[in-house]
C-alpha positions in Angstrom: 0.0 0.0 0.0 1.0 3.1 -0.3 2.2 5.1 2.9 4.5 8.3 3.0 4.1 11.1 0.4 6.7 14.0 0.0 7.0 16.7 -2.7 9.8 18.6 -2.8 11.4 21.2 -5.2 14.7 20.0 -7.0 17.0 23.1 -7.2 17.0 23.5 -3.3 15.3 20.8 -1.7 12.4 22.7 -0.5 9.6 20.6 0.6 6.4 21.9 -1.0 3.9 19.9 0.5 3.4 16.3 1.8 0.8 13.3 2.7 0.1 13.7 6.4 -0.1 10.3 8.1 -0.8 8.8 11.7 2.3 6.8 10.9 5.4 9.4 10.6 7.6 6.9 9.6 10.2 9.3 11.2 13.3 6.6 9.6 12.0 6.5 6.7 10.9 10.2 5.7 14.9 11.1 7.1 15.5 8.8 4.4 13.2 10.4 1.9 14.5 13.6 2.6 18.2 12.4 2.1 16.8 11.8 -1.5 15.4 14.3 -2.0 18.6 16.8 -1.1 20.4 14.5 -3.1 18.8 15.8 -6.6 19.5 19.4 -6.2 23.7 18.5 -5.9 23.0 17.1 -9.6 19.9 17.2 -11.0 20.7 16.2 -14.8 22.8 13.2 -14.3 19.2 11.8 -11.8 16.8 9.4 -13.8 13.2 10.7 -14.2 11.7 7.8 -12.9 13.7 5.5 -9.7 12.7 2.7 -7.2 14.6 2.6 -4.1 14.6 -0.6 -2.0 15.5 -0.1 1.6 14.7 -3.3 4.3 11.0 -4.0 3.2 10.1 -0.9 2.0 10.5 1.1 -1.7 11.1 4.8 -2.6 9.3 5.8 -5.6 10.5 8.7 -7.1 9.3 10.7 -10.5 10.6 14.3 -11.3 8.8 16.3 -13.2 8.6 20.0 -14.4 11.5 20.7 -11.3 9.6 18.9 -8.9 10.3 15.2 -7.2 7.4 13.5 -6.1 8.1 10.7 -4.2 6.1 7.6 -2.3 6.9 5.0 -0.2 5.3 1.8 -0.4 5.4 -2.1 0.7 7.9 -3.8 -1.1 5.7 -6.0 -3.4 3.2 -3.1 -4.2 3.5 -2.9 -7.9 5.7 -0.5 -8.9 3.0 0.0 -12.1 0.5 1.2 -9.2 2.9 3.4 -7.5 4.4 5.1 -10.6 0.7 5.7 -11.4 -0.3 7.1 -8.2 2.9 9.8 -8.8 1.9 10.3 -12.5 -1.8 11.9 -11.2 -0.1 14.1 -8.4 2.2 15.8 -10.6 -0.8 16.1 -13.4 -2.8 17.9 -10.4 0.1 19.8 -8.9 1.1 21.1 -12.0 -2.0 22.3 -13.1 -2.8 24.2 -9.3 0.5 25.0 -8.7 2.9 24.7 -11.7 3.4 28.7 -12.1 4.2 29.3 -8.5 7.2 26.4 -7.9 9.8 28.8 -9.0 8.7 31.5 -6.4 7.5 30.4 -3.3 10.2 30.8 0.0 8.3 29.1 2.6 8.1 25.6 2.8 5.2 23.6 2.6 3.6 25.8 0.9 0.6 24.2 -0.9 0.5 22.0 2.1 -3.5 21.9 1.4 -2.3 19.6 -1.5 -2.4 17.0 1.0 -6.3 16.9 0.3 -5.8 15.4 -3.0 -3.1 13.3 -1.8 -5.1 11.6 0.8 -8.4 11.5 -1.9 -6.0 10.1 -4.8 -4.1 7.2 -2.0 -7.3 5.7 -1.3 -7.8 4.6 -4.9 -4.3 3.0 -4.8 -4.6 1.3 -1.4 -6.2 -1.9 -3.1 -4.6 -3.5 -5.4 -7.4 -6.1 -6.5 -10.4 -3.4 -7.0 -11.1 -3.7 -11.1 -9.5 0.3 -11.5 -6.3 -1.1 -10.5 -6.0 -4.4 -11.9 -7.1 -2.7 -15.2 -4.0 -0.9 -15.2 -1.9 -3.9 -14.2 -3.1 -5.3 -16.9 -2.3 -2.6 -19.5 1.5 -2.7 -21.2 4.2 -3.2 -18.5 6.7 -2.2 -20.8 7.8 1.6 -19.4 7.9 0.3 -15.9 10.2 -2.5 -16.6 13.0 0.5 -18.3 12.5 1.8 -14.3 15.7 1.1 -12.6 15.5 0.0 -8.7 18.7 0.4 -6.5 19.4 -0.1 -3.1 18.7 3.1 -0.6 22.4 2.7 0.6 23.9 2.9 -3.1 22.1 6.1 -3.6 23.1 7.9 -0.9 26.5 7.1 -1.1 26.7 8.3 -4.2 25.5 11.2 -3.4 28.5 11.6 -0.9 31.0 10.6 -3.6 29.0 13.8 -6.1 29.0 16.0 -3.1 32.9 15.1 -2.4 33.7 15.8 -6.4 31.7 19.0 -6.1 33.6 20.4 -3.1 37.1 19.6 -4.5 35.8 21.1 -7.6 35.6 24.1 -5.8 38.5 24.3 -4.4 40.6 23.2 -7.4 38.7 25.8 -9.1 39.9 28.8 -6.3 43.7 27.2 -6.6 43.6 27.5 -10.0 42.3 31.2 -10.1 45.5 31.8 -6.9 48.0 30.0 -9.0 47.3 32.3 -12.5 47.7 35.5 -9.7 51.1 34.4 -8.5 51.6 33.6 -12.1 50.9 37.2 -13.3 52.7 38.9 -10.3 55.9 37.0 -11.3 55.2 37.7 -15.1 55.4 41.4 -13.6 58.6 41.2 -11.6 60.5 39.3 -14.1 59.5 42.5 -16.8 60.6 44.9 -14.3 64.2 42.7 -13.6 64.7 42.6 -17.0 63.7 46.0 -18.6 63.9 48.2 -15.2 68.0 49.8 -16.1 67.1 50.7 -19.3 63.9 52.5 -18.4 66.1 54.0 -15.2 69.2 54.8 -18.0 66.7 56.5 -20.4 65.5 58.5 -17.3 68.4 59.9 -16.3 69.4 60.8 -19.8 66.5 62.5 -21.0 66.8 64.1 -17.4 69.6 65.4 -18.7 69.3 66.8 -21.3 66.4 68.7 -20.0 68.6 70.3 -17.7 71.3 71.3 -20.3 68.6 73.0 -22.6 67.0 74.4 -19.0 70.3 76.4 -18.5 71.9 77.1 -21.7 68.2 78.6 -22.5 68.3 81.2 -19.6 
């Protein structure tokens, strides 16, 4: 059956609204979260559509338009059914919200989102009713392309990206020092070289100057 619910926004991580439940689930939303901050770090090189196992549990994730929404179910709920259920949020969500994702600062902010949620689960908790097995039964074909990794896998490799992002960064600033010290000694090395003749044509123009100064008067 379907259980937690989050909706978050990829370029930050904000959480924009989320399936309330009497079980929080507290390990497992941490877990959802840690996903979900994942995507922001690099958000072209994530699949559109992932299955995360972790113990008896699965992640479902599907981004969309900037937006991950992402559902945790039992681990033999058909990942058909729960990439379903994630398809008709994001239609909904898009269509009350789309214009606003880019903007909003506070999070949870469509929080009353969570009425459609809750409406939309409830068609999803049975798998057996004749709505559900009739799209069981339609072509399995997408959902088969759908990758699932382990929960562990994922978030370490989000460690390894975040660890290639900050030496990035830094080669990046010890690059930009070394072409400064580069250009300084550029600088001196001009000076050593062409500072005599610059002083010796001083002191000769300075001199003449002079000579014209006095034989003038």
């Amino acid at each position: 059956m379907v259980r937690l619910t989050l909706i978050f926004r990829i370029v930050d991580g904000l959480p924009l609204a989320e399936g309330l439940d009497k079980d929080e689930m507290e390990s497992y939303k941490s877990q959802a979260k840690a996903l979900c901050q994942r995507f922001k770090n690099q958000p072209s090189q994530q699949p559109t559509r992932l299955s995360v196992e972790s113990d008896n549990a699965m992640f479902h994730y599907l981004l969309e338009s900037g937006v991950v929404f992402l559902t945790l179910t039992e681990k033999g709920y058909p990942k058909k059914l729960a990439f379903q259920y994630l398809e008709e949020l994001a239609r909904e969500f898009g269509r009350l919200y789309g214009s606003q994702v880019d903007t909003v600062q506070r999070p949870y902010a469509f929080i009353k989102f969570d009425t459609f949620i809750q409406k939309t689960k409830k068609l999803y908790l049975d798998t057996r009713t004749q709505r559900n097995m009739a799209m069981l039964n339609d072509d399995l074909s997408e959902v088969h392309n759908i990758m699932t990794r382990n929960i562990q896998e994922v978030l370490g490799q989000g460690e390894k990206l975040d660890n290639m992002t900050r030496m990035s960064s830094s080669l990046v600033a010890e690059s930009k020092q070394y072409a400064k010290g580069a250009k300084n000694l550029r600088f001196q090395a001009f000076l050593r070289k062409h500072l005599p003749v610059v002083v010796v044509v001083v002191v000769v123009l300075l001199v003449l100057w002079l000579r014209r100064y006095f034989y003038s008067r």
